[in-house]
GUSE-12695 format. One record per atom (N, C-alpha, C, CB): x, y, z; residue in one letter. Coordinates in steps of 0.2 Angstrom, whole numbers, padded with zeros to 4 digits, always signed. Glycine has a CB too. Example, Ala and Ser with C-alpha at 12.3 -4.5 7.8 and 13.67 -1.06 7.14 Angstrom:
2
+0066-0028+0039A+0062-0022+0039A+0066-0016+0039A+0057-0022+0045A+0064-0011+0035S+0068-0005+0036S+0064+0000+0039S+0070-0003+0029S
//
This chain:
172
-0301+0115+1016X-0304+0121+1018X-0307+0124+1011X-0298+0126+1021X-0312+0126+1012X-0317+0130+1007X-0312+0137+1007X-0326+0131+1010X-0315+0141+1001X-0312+0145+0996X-0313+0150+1000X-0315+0147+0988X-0319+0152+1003X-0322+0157+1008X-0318+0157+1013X-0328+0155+1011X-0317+0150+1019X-0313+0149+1025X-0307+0153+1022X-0311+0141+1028X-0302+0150+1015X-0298+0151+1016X-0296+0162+1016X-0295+0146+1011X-0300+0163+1012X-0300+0171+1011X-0300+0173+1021X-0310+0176+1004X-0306+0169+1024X-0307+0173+1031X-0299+0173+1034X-0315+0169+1037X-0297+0166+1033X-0291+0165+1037X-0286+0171+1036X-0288+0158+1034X-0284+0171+1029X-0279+0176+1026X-0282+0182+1028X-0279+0175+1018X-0286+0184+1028X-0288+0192+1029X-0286+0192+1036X-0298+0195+1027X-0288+0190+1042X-0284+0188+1050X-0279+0188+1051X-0286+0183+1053X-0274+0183+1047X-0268+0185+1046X-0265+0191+1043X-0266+0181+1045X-0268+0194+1039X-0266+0202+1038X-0267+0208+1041X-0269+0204+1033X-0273+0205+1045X-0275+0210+1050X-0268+0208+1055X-0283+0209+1054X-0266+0204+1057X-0263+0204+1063X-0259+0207+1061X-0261+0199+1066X-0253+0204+1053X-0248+0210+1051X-0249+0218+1052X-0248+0209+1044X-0254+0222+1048X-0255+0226+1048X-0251+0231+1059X-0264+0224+1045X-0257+0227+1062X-0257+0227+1069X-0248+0228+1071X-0262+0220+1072X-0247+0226+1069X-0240+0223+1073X-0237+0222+1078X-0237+0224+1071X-0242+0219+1080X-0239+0216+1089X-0239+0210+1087X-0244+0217+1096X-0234+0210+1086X-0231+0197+1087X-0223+0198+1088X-0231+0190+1076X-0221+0194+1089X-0213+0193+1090X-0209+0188+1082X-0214+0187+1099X-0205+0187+1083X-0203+0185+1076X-0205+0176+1074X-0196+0186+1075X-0206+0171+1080X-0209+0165+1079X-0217+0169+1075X-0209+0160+1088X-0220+0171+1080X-0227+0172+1077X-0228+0176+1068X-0232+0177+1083X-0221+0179+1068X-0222+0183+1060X-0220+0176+1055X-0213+0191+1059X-0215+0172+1058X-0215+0166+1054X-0221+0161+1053X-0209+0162+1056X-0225+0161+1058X-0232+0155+1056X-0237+0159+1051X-0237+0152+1064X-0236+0169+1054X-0243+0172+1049X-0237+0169+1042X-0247+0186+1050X-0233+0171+1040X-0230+0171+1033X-0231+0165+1031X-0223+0173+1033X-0230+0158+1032X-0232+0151+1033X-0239+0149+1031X-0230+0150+1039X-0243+0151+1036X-0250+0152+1036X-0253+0155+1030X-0253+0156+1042X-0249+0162+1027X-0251+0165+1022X-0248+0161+1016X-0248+0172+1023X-0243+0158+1017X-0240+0154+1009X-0246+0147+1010X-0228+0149+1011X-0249+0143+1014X-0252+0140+1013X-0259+0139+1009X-0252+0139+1017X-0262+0146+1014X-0269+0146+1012X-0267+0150+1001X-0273+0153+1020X-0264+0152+1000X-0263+0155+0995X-0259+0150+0987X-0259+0159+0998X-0256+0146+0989X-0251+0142+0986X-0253+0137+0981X-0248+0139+0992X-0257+0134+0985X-0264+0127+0983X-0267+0131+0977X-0271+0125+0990X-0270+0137+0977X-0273+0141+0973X-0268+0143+0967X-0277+0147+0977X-0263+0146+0970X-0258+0149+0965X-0257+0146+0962X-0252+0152+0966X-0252+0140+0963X-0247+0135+0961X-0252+0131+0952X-0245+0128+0969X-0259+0132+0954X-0261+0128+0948X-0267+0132+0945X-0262+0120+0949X-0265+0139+0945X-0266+0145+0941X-0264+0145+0936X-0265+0150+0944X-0264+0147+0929X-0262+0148+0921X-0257+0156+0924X-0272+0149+0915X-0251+0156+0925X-0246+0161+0925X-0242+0165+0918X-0242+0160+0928X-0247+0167+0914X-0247+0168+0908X-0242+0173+0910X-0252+0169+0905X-0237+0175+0905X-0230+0179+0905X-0239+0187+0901X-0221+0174+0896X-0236+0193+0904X-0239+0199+0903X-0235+0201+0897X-0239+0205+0909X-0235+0198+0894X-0229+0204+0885X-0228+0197+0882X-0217+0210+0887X-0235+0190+0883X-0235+0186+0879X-0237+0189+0873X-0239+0182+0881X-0242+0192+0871X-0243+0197+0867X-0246+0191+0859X-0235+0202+0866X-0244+0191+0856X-0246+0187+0850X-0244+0177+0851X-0241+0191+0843X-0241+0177+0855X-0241+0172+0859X-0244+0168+0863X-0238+0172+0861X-0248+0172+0866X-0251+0171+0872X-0255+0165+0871X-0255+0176+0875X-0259+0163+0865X-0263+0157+0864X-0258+0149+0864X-0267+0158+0857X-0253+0152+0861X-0247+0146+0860X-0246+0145+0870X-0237+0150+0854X-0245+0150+0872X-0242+0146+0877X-0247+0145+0885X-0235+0150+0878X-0253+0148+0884X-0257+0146+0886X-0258+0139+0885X-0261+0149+0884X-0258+0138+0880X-0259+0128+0876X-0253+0126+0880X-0256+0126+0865X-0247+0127+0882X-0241+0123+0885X-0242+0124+0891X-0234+0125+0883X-0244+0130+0895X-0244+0130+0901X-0249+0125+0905X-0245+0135+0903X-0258+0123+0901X-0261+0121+0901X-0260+0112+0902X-0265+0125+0897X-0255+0112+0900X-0253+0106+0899X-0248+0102+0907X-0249+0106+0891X-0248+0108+0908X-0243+0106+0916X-0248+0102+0919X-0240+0114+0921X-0245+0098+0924X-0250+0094+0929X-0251+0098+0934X-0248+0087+0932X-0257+0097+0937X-0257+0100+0945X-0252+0100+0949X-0263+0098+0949X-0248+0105+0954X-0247+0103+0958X-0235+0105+0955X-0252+0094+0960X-0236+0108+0949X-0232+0107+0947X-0229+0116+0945X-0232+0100+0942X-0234+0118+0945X-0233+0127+0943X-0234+0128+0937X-0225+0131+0942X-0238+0132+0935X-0240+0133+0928X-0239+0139+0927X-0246+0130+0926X-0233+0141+0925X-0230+0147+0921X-0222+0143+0917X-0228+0154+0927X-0220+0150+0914X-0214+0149+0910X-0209+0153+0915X-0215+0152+0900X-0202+0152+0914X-0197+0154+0916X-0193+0156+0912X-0194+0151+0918X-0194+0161+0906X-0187+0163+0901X-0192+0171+0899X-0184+0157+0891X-0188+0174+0893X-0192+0181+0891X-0194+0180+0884X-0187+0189+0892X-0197+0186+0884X-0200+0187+0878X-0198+0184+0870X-0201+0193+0878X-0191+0184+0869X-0187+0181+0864X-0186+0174+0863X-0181+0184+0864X-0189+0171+0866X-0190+0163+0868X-0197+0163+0866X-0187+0160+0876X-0202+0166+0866X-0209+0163+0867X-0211+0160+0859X-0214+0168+0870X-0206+0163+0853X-0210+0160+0847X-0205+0152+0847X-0208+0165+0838X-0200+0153+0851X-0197+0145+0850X-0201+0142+0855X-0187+0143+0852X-0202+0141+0862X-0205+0136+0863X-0215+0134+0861X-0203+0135+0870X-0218+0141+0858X-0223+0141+0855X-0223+0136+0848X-0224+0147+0855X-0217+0136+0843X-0219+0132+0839X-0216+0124+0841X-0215+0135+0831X-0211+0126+0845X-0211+0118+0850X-0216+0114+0851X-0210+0119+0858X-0218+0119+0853X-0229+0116+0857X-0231+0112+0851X-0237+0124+0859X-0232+0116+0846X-0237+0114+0841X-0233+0108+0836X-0240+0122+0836X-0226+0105+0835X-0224+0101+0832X-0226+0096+0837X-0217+0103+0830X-0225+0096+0844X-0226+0092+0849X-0231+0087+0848X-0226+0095+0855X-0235+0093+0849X-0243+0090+0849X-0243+0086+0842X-0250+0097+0848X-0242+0086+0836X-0244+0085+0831X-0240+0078+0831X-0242+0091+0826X-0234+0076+0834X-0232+0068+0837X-0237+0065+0840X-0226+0067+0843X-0239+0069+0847X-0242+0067+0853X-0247+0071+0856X-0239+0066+0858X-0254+0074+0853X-0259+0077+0856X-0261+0077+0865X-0265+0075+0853X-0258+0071+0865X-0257+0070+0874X-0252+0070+0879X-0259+0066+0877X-0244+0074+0876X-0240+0073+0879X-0241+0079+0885X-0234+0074+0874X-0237+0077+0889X-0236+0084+0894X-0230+0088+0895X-0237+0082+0900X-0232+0092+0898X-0226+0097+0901X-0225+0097+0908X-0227+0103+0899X-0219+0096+0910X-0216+0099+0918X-0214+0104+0919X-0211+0097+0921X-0210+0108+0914X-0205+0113+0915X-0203+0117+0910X-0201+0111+0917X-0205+0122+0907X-0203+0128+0903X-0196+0133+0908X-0212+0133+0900X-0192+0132+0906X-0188+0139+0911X-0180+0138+0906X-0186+0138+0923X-0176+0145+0908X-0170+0146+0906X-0165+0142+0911X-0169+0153+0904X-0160+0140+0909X-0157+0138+0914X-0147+0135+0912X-0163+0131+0917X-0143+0140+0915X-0135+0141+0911X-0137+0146+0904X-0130+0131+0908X-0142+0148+0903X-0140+0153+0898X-0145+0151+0892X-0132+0153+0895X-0149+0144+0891X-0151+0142+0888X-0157+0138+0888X-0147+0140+0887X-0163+0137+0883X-0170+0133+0885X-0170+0128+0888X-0174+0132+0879X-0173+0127+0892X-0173+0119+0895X-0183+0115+0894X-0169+0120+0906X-0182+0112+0892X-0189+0111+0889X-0191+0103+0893X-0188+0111+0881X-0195+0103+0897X-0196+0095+0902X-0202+0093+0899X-0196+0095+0912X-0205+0088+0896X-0208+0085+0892X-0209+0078+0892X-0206+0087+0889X-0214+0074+0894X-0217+0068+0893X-0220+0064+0889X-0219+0068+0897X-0221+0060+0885X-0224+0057+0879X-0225+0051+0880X-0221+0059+0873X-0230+0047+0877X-0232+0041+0878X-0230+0037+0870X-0239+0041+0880X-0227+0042+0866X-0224+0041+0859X-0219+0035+0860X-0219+0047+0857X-0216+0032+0855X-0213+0025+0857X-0209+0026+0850X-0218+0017+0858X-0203+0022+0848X-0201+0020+0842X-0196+0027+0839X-0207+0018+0838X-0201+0029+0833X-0197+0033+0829X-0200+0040+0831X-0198+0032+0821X-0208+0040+0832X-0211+0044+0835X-0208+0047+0840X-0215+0043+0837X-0206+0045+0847X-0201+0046+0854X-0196+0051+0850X-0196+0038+0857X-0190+0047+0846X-0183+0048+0844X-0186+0058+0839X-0180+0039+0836X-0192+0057+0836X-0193+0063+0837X-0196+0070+0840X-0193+0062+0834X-0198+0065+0844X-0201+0070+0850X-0196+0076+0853X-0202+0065+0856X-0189+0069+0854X-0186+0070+0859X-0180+0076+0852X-0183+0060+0864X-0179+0074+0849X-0173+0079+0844X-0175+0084+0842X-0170+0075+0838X-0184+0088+0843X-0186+0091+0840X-0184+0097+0849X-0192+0089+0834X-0184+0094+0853X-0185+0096+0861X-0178+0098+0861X-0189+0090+0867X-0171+0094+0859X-0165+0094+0859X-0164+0100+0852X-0161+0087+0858X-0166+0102+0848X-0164+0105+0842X-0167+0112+0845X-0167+0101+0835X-0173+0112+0849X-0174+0121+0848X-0170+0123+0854X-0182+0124+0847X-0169+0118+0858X-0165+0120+0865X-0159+0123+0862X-0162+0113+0871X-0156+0119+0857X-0148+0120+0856X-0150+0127+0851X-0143+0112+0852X-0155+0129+0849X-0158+0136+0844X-0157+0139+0851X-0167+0136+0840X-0158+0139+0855X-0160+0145+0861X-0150+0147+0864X-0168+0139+0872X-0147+0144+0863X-0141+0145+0862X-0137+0151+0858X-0140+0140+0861X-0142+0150+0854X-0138+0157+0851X-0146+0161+0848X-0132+0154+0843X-0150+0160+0852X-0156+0167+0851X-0159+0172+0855X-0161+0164+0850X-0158+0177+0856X-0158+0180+0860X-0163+0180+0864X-0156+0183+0857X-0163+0180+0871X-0170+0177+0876X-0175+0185+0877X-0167+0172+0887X-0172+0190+0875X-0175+0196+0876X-0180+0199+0870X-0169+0200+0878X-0175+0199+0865X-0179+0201+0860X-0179+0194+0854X-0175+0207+0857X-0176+0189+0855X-0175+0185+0849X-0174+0185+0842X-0180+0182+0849X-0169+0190+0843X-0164+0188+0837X-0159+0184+0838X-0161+0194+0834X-0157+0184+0832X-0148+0180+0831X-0144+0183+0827X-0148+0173+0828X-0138+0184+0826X-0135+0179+0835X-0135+0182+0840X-0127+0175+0835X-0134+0175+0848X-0134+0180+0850X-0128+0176+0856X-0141+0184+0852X-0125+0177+0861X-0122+0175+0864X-0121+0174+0873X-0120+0178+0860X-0119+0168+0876X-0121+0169+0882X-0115+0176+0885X-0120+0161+0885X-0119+0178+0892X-0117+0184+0896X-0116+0182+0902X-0122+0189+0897X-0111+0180+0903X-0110+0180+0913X-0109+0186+0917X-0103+0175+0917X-0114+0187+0921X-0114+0191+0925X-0109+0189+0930X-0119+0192+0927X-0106+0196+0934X-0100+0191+0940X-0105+0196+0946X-0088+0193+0938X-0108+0197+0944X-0113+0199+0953X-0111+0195+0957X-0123+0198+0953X-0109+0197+0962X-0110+0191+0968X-0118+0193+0971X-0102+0192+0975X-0119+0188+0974X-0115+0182+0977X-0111+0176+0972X-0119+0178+0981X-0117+0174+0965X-0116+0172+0960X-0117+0175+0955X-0118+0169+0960X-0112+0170+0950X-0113+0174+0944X-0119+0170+0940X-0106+0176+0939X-0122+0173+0934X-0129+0173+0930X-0128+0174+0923X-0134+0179+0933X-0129+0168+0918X-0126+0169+0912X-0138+0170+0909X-0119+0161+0910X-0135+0172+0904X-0140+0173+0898X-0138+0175+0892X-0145+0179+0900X-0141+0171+0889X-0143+0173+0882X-0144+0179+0877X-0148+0170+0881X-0140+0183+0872X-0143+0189+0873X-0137+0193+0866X-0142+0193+0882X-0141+0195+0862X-0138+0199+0857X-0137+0204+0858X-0142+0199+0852X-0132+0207+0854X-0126+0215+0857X-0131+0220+0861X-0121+0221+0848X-0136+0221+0857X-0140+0227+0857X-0142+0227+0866X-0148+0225+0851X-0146+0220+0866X-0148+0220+0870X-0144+0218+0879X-0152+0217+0867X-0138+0215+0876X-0132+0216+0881X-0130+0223+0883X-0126+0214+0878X-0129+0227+0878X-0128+0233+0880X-0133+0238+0884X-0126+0236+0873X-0140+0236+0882X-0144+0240+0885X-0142+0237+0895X-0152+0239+0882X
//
């Protein structure tokens, strides 16, 4: 479906929302119908973080590097972006053509998914420089990015949610 079809489609399924006369099968296909026509376009859109700020070129370079079809944005806060920003630029400097899967936080800590066609010594340091600033994001703070900082479990139910996070910013 062309760019056009798809806008006419979506705008008809808003209208009908708007309207609201459907029953709850028909609210599940407009929402469906809406995730479709939308998704293909989003999913390999550049989702730059808004309070990238002096960053934003570093991680524009890393997001750009995602394959289609796989999301291209980051998943942590602003206190992480100078670690996997100089990540990026040591990477490249192994492998100008490595890729990226996945930038996000995940148990409290950077998780960095990363492909390389590197081999040997080159690999071994690909791979330790990707292990070394993970294990840095452990004690940096994901908000503001100081140190030290410490993980936080939240006991919210339903679950609890740990993060990364120096006093200051715990406290707030």
């Amino acid at each position: 479906m062309t760019h056009s079809e798809n806008a006419a489609k979506a705008i008809d399924m808003l209208r009908r929302l708007r309207g609201g006369q459907f029953d709850d099968s028909e609210l599940d296909a407009i929402l469906e119908g809406l995730t479709e026509v939308f998704a293909a376009d989003d999913i390999n859109s550049l989702h730059v973080p808004e309070d990238a700020g002096e960053y934003r070129k570093g991680i524009v370079e890393l997001i750009s590097r995602i394959p289609d079809g796989w999301g291209r944005w980051i998943s942590c806060d602003a206190g992480w972006y100078p670690l996997i920003t100089e990540l990026g630029t040591k990477l490249a400097a192994i492998d100008p053509n490595y890729v990226v899967h996945q930038i996000k936080e995940k148990f409290g800590t950077l998780r960095f998914y990363a492909e390389t066609d590197a081999e040997g010594e080159r690999l071994r340091h690909f791979e330790a420089l990707i292990a070394a600033t993970e294990e840095k994001s452990a004690n940096t703070c994901e908000r503001c990015g100081r140190s030290p900082a410490e993980l936080h479990v939240s006991k919210m139910p339903p679950s609890s949610y740990g993060r990364t996070l120096c006093r200051a910013c715990w406290r707030a």
